[in-house]
C-alpha positions as CSV (number, residue, x, y, z in Angstrom):
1,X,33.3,-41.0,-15.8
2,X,32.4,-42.3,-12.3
3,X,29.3,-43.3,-11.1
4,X,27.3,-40.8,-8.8
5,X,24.6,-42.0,-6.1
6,X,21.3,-42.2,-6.5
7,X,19.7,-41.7,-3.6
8,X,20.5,-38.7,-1.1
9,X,22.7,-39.6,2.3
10,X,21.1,-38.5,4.9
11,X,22.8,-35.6,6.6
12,X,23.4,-35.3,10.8
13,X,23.1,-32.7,12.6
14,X,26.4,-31.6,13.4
15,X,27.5,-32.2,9.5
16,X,24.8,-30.1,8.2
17,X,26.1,-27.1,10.8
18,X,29.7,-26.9,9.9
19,X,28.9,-27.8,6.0
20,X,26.4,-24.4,6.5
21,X,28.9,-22.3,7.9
22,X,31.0,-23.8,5.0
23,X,29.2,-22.6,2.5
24,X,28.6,-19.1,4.3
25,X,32.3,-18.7,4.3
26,X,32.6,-19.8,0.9
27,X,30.0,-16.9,0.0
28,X,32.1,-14.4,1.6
29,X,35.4,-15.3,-0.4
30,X,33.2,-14.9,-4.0
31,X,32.1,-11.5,-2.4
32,X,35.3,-10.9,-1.7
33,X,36.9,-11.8,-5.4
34,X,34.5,-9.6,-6.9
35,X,35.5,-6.7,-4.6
36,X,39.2,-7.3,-5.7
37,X,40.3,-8.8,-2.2
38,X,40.7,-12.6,-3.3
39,X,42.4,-14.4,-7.0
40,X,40.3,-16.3,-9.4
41,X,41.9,-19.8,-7.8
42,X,40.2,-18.5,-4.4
43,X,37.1,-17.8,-5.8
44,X,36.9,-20.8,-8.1
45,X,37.1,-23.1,-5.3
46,X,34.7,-21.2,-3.4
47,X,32.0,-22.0,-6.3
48,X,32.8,-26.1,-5.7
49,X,31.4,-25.5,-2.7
50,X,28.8,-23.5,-3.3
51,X,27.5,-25.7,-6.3
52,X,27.6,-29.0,-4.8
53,X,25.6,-27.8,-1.8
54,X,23.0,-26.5,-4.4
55,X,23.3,-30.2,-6.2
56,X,22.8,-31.6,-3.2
57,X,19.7,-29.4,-1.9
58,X,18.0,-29.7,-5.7
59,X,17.8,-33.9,-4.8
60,X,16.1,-33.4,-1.6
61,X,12.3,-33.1,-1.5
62,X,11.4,-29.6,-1.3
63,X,9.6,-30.2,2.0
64,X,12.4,-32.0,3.9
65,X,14.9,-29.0,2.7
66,X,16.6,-27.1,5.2
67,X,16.6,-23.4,5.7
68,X,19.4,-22.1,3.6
69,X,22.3,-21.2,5.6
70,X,22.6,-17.8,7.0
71,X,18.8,-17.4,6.1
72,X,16.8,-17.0,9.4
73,X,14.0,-18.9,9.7
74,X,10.5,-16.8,9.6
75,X,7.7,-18.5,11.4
76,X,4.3,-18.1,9.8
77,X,2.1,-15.1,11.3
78,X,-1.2,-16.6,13.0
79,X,-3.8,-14.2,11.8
80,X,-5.3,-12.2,14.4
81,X,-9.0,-11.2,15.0
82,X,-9.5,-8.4,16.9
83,X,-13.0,-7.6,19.3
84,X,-14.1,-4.9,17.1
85,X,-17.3,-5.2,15.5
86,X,-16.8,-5.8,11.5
87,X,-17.1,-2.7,8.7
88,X,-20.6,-2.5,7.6
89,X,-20.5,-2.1,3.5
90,X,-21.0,1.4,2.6
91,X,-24.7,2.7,1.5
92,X,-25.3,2.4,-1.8
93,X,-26.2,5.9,-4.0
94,X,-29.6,6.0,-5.4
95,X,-29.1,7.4,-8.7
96,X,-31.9,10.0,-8.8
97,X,-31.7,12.4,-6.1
98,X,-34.8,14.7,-4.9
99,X,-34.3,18.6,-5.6
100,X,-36.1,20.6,-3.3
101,X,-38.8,22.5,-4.4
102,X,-37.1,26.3,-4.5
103,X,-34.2,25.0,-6.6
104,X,-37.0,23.9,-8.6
105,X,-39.1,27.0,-9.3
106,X,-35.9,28.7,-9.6
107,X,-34.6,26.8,-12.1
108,X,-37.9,26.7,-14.1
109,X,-38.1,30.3,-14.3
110,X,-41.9,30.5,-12.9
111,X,-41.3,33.2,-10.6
112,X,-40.2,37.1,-10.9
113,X,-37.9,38.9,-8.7
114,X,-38.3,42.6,-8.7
């Protein structure tokens, strides 16, 4: 077998495009052999590319990778305060509540009703 490169080539600008829209089109033609539009050859040669771009994106540094291709870029969402005051915590419960007095007496039976 032949011997592969070590180190990752560094990719230009206008490379990186068309081998992106490469490997969009090559996505499309396995959609499309598994919808019964393309043959197994089409679809075969479709996976080349689409393995060799993934090969070539596992070697780079995860933070120098690329958005993948037809992926759209989401920036991160700066968090915003607003001018309200905060939520004050909610009251805690005491446990024992007071029973008024009537309650009382006429739970306790004291009094007569005629």
């Amino acid at each position: 077998m032949g011997q592969r490169k070590s180190s990752v080539s560094p990719v230009r600008g206008a490379d990186q495009a068309m081998r992106d829209q490469e490997v969009l089109r090559a996505n499309k033609e396995l959609a499309a052999y598994f919808k019964g539009r393309r043959t197994e050859r089409e679809a075969r040669a479709a996976l080349k590319i689409i393995k060799a771009f993934v090969r070539d994106r596992e070697r780079r540094d995860a933070g120098s990778r690329p958005p993948l291709p037809g992926a759209q870029v989401v920036k991160p969402v700066k968090e915003v305060r607003s001018q309200r005051r905060p939520r004050r915590k909610p009251r805690e419960k005491s446990p024992e509540r007071t029973i008024p007095e009537q309650a009382q007496l006429s739970e306790s039976g004291d009094h007569t009703t005629e």
